[in-house]
N, C-alpha and C positions, 0 to 999 in steps of 0.2 A: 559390588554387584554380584561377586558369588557369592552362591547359597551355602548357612551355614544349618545344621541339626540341631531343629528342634532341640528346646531345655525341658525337664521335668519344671516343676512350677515354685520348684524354690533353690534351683539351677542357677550359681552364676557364673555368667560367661566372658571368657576376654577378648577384646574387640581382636580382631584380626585383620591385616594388615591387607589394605584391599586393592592398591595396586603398587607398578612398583617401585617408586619412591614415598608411598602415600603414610604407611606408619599408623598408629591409631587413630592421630587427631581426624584423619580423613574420614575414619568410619565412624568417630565420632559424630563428623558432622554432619556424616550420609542419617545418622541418628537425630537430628536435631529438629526435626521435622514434630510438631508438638503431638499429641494424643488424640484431640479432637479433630485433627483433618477429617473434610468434608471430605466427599464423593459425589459422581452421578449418579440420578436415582435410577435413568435409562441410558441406553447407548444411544439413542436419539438425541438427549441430549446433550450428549457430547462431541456427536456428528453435525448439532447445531453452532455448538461452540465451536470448535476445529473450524466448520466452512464459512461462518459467520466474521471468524478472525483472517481470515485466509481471503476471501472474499472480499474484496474493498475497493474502496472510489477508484483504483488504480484500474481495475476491470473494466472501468467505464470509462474512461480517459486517458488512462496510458497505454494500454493493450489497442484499443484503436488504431490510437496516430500512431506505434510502434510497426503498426501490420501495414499501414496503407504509405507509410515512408518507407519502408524498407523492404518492397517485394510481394507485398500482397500475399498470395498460397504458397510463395517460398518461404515467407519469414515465418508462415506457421508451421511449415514440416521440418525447420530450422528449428522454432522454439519446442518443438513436441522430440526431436531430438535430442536438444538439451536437457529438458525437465525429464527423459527417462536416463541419462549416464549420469547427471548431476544432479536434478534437483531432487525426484522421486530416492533415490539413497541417501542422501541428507537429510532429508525429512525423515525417512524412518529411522534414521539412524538417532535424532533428536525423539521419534516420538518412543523408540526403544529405551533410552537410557532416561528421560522422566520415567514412564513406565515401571522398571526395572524398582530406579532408584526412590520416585518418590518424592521427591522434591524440586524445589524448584531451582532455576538456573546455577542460582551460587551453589546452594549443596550439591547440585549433580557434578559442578567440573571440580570441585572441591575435592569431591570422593574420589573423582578418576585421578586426580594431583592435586595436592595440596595447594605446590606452585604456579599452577595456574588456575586456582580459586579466583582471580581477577576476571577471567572472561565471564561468568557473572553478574560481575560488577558492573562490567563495561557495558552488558546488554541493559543492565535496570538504568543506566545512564541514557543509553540510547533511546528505551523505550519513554525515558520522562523526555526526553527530546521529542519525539514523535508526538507524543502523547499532546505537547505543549501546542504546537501549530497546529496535529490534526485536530483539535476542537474550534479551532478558530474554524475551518473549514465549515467544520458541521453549525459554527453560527452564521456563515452565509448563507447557508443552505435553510437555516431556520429563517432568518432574512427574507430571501425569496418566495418561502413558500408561505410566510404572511401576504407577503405582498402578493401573490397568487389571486386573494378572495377577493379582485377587483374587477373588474367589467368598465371597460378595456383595462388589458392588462398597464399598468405604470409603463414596461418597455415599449408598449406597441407603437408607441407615435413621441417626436419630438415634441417639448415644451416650448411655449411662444410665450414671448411677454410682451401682449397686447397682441400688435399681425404681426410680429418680427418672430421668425422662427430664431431656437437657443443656435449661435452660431457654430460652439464645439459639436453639437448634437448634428449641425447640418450637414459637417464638413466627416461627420466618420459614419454612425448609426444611432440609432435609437434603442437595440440593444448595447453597445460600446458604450454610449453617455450613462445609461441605468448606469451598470455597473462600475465603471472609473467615476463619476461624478456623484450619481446619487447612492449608491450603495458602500461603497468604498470613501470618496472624496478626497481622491487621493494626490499626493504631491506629485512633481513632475522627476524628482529622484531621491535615494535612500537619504540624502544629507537635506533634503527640507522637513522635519518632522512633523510637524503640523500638531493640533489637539487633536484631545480624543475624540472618536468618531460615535456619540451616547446612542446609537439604534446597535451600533456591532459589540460595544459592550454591553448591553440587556442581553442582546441573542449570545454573546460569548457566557455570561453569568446561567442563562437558561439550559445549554447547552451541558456547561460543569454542573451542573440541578439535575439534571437528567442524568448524565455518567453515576456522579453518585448516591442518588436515590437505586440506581440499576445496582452496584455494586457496594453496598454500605452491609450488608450481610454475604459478602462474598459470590461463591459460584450460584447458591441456593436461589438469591437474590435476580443475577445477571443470568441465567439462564430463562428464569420465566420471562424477561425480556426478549429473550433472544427466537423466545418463539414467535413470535411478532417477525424482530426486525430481521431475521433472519431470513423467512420466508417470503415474507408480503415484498422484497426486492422480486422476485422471480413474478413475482404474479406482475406487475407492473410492466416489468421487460417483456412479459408474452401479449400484452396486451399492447404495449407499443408496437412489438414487430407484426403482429395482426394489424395494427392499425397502417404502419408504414409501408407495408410490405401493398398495399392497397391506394398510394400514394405515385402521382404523377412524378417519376425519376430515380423510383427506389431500385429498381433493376438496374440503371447505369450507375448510381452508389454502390450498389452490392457488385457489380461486377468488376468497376474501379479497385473495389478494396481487393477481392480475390485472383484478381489475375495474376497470374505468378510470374517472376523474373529471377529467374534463375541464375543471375550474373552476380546479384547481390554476396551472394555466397562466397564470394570472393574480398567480399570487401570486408576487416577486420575491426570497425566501429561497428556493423550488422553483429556481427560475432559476439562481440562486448555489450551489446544492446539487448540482444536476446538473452543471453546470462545474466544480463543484471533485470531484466524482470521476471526472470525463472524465480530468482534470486529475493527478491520481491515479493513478486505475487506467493510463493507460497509462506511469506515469513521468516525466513530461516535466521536465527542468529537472535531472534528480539525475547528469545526467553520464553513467551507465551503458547509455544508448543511444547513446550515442557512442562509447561505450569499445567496444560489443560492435560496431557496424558499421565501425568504423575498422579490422575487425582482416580486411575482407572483403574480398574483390577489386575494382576500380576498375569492371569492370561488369557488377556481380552489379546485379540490378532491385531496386533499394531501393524506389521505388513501388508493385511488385507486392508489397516485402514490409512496407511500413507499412500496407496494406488487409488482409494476409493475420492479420498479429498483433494486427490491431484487432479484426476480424473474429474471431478464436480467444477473442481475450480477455473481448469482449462476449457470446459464447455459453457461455464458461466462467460468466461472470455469471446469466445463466439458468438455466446447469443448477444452479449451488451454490442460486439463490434456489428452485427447484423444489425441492430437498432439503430448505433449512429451513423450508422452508411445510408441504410433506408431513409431516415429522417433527415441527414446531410446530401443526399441523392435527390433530395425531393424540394428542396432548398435551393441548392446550385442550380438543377433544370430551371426552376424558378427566374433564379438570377438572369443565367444566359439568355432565357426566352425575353426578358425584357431590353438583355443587351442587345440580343439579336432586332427586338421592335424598333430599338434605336436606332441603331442602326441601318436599317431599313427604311426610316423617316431622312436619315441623313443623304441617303445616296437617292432617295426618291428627290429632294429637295434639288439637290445638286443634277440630278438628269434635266431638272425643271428647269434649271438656271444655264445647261447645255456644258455641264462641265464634266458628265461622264456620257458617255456614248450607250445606248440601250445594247452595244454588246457586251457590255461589260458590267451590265445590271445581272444582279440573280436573277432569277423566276419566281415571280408572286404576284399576288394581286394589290396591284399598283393602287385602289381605292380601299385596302386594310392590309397594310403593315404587317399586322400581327398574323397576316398567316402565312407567312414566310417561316421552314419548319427550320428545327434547329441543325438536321442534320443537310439541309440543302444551302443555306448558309457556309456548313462549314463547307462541304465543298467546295462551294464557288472561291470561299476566302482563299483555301490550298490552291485552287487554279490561278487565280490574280493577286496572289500576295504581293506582285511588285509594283505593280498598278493601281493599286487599292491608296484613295486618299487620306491623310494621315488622321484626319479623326474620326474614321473607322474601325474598331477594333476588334482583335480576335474571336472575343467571348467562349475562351476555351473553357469547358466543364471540368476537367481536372485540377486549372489553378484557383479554379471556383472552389473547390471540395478542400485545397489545400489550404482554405485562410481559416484563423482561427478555432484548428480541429484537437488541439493537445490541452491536456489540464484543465486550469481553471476558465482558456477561452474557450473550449469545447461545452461545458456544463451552462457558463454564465454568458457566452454571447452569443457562440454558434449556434446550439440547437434552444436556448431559447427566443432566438430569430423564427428557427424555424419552426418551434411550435405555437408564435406569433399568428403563424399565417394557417394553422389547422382549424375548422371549425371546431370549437368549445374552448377556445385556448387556454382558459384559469381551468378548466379541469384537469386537461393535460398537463400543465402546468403544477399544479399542485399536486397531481400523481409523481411526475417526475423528482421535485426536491423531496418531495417527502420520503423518496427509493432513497434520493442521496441521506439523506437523514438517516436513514435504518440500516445502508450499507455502513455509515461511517460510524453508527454507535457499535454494531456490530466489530467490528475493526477496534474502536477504543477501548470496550470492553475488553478485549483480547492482549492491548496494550499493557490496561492498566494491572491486568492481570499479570503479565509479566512483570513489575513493578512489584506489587505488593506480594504474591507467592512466595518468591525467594526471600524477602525481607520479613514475611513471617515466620520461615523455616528458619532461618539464621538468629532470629532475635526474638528468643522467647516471650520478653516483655511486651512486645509488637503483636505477637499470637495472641495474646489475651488479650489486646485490647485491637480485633479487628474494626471495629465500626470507627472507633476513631481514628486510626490510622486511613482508612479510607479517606475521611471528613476531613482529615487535615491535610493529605495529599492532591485532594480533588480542591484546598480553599487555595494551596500553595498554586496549585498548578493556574485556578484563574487567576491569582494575583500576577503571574510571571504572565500570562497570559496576554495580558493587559498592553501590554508591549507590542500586539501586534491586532491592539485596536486605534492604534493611531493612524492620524493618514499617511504614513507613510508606511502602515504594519506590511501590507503587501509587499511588499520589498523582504521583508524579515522572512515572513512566512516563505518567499520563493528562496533565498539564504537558506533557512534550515531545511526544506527541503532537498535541497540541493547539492547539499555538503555535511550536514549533522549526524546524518547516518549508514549513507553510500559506503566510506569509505571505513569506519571504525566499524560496519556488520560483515563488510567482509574479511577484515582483519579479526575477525572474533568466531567465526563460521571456517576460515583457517586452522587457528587454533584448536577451534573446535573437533575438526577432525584428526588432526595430527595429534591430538591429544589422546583420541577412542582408538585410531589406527595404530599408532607407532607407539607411544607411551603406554596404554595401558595395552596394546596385543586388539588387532583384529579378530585373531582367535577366540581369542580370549573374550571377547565381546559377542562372538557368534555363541560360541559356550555358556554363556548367562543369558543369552537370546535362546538359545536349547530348552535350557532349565528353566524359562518362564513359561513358554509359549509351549514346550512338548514335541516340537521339531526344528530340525534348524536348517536357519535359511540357507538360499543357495549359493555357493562358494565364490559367486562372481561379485558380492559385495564386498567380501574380501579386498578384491584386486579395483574396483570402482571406490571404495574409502581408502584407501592405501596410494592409489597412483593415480587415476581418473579426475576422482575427484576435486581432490589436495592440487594436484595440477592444475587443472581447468579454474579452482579457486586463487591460486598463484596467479595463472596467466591474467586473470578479471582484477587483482588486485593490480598488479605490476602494467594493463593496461589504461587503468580507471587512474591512477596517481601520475603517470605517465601523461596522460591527457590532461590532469590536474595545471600542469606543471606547465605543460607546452600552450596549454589554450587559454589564454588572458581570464582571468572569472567575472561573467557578465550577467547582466539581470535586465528584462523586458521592463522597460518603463513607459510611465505615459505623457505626452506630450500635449497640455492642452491647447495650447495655439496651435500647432499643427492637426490638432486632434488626432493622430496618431503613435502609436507604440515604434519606438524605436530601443536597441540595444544602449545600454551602457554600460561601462566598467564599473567595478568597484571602487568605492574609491581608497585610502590606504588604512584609516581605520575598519573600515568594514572586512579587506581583507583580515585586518590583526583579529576582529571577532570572528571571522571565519575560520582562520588556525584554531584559533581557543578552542572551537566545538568540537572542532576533530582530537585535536591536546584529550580536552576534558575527558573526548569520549573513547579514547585508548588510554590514559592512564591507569586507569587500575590494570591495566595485563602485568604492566613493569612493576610496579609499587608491588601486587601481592607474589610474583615471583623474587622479590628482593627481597619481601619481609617474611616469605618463607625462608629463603636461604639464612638467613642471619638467624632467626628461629632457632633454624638447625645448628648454628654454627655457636650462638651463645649457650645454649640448652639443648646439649646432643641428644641425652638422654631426653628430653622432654616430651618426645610422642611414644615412648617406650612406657611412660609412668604415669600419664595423663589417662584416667578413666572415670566412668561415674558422674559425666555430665548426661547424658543424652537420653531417652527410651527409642530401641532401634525395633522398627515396624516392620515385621516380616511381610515377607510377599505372598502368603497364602493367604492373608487377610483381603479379603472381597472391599473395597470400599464406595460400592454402590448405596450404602446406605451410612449414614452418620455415626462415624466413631467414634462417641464422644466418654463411651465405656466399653474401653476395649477388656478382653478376654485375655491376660497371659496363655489362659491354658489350651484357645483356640488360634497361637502362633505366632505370639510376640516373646522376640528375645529380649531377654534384662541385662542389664549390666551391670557392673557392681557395685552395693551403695557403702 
């Protein structure tokens, strides 16, 4: 990463030794980055790529129920606390050394240590994990948003065969049946596998069709998508929250989520919650920030652009949470107001039959139920809760808001319940999956990216032939795929979620900095950040990648395995006789494939630090004498435009042939 002087044009130069255990091969391999690297053609488009990767289904689903479980306005001055000591220097710290370096994941930590050339590894591991489930998502989402072009929507009404209503359908919803029965059709646990499900394998096949058509010419390719999918999410969300915001309940949604509880702060799962979607939401660890700012010019302002896509990202997070409160806010008043009608027919009956006393009736109009308000209801309930007969019920709005608002039940039962009940509902409808659609290609694009970057930087044979490494990447990926089109794929998909790459990104994002901080020098890092950029940054990153950080990433690991270890591992199933979701354990093979992904997905840290050391220890002299593989790409090379004929003479060093 330090800069070396310019050569005359038939100049040859010896690699020099670029950190401090690193020796040649490392600059070698900082070198190995082929001659034709792409570029962006605008910084638009790389501010599309960055927020588009960054930006994902998790904005819309897990940022939510994270805010409205955990403190409302506290968990966010909680997580904007986090995302500026931790995540906001992380990030730049990743988009600095792609930047800097040039390549992707493997080359960068390669350069900084030889021996921990694994983290890397570990990350294209991780990202083909991610990469594996999150397309499965994005074929629900294709899914849905077929089934959209109907009138009535398929979820709006349970199915009857003949006058008998479907009975799972009676006993839960008619959003829950769509999706556990007819979209899914799914087992009732991980160990009944079931065949495959042939509508989610088309949409999974459609989906890897689309990734790689987006990405079969690399960024070139996957960018002019991205001006699409990138955007048209934002236009969608402003168009919901104008619609919502205009919506019978969306003020007791929005004010549920924002009210602050200030006690939370206390509690050390809060704590672990917000870091790990700091941790998350911006990427950190999957390689593809690296990929995407490697591809940038040497002094484009990487600092002004990890505040600027944290900053987009954390606002995208507010507006998606504003959406599913307003449209969840609008929903539950819904709900209650009919429990309240119910209840009001109940005690109106039972006054009839002389089994409550008219003083112990609310106030309403005894000849319509329904207009008995929600909030005079609830008072009377708090006055007579001891007197109240027992099948009367509270109809509290909060535990209304609390059912099915995280993940896949927020997108696929909660709010399309509630966009059931909006006039035009298949429009709405179809605007909505088709956001998830563009958020999630956006997001995979960015995956795959980190996948393939580094694999073409490391393997020259791989560089030349990028379109089919694409091709055969995206056919590998839907074959494996496949796995979590069966009915019992749900289950798999909530597994790798859940454990595939939690725990091996932050063991890599660890490394990651103890690697820039302490091995190769903070200094020393701010000093190559000088010489790129033309000034350097300010001295508290220093002490934030050095102590803050590394810490705070320690404490996230040592509490998240901790938790691992102590909390039994469970997965949300469905139960169709009861027609309800209940927990259940893993059972002992599924735990052994749950080690595996974690195994799979930290072993390379150990394997290339070992197969360094021995390296050294068979062939001492070996990074002393090793030259002559690599062309090393200086940093004054602009590569906003295709390099596909580079100019020795305008700032590329050679090495010796």
């Amino acid at each position: 990463m330090e800069k070396q002087p310019l050569p005359a044009d038939d100049d040859k130069v010896e690699a020099v030794e670029p950190a401090a255990d690193g020796g040649t091969e490392a600059m070698q391999q900082a070198a190995s980055e082929p001659p034709a690297r792409a570029g962006w053609n605008s910084k638009v488009e790389y501010f599309l790529a960055q927020v588009g990767f960054s930006v994902g289904l998790g904005n819309v689903w897990r940022f939510p129920y994270l805010c409205h479980q955990n403190g409302g306005g506290a968990f966010l001055l909680l997580y904007v606390l986090l995302m500026l000591v931790m995540g906001i220097p992380l990030f730049f710290l990743e988009l600095a050394a792609g930047q800097d370096i040039r390549q992707g994941s493997i080359g960068v930590w390669k350069y900084i240590s030889p021996r921990l050339a694994g983290i890397g590894y570990s990350s294209c591991v991780v990202c083909f994990f991610v990469a594996l489930y999150y397309n499965v998502i994005l074929s629900w989402s294709l899914f849905y948003l077929g089934s959209s072009f109907q009138y009535p929507l398929p979820w709006n009404h349970c199915p009857k065969q003949g006058n008998i209503t479907e009975k799972e359908c009676e006993d839960s919803s008619a959003t829950s049946y769509f999706w556990y029965r007819k979209a899914l059709n799914i087992t009732d646990s991980i160990d009944e596998v079931g065949s495959f499900n042939p509508y989610i394998v088309g949409c999974l096949f459609a989906a890897w069709t689309i990734v790689c058509l987006g990405m079969f010419k690399g960024i070139k390719s996957s960018v002019k998508v991205m001006y699409f999918s990138s955007i048209f999410p934002y236009v969608v969300l402003v168009c919901f929250l104008i619609r919502g915001l205009m919506l019978d309940g969306a003020s007791e949604g929005i004010a549920h989520m924002f009210y602050p509880k200030l006690e939370i702060w206390g509690d050390i799962q809060v704590w672990r919650q917000a870091a790990t979607q700091v941790f998350f939401a911006l990427g950190l660890g999957f390689g593809s920030i690296i990929a995407y700012s490697s591809y940038n010019p040497k002094n484009n302002n990487c600092h002004r652009d990890a505040f600027t896509v944290s900053f987009i990202n954390f606002m995208t997070s507010v507006l998606a949470t504003l959406v599913v409160f307003a449209v969840l806010g609008f929903r539950a008043k819904r709900e209650v107001k009919i429990c309240v009608e119910n209840n009001a027919r109940k005690l109106l009956q039972q006054y009839n039959e002389g089994l409550v006393s008219q003083g112990h009736m609310p106030t309403f109009n005894y000849s319509d139920p329904g207009s008995l308000s929600v909030d005079s209801y609830r008072n009377w309930f708090q006055k007579h809760v001891k007197t109240i007969p027992g099948n009367v019920t509270e109809c509290d709005l909060e535990k209304e808001m609390q059912k099915g608002v995280e993940g896949t039940g927020l997108a696929f039962i909660a709010f399309t319940e509630a966009i059931t009940q909006l006039p035009g509902g298949p429009f709405w409808s179809a605007l909505f999956f088709l956001m998830l659609l563009n958020l999630g290609l956006s997001t995979m694009f960015g995956t795959m990216e980190g996948i393939l970057a580094p694999l073409r930087d490391r393997f020259k044979f791989l560089a030349k032939n990028k379109t089919k490494l694409t091709v055969v990447s995206c056919v590998i990926g839907f074959m494996i795929g496949l796995l979590f089109t069966q009915r019992c794929g749900n289950y798999f998909v909530t597994m790798f979620d859940d454990y595939s790459a939690t725990l091996p990104l932050i063991i890599v994002v660890v490394f990651e900095t103890f690697s820039v901080s302490w091995l190769y020098g903070a200094d020393r890092f701010l000093d190559d950040i000088e010489a790129m950029l033309g000034w350097r940054p300010y001295v508290i990153y220093k002490y934030l990648w050095k102590y803050v950080c590394l810490l705070a990433m320690l404490g996230l690991l040592v509490a998240t395995t901790v938790r691992m270890f102590m909390k039994t591992p469970t997965y949300m199933s469905w139960n169709h006789e009861t027609a309800s979701e209940i927990h259940l354990p893993y059972p002992s093979w599924a735990l052994a494939v749950l080690a595996l992904l974690i195994i799979f997905a930290m072993l390379p840290v150990p394997v290339g630090f070992i197969h360094s050391v021995v390296q050294d220890w068979r062939w001492p002299t070996h990074r002393d004498t090793e030259t002559g593989h690599y062309s090393i790409v200086n940093g004054d090379e602009t590569p906003m435009t295709d390099m596909s004929e580079p100019d020795q003479r305008n700032g590329f060093l050679v090495t010796e042939s």
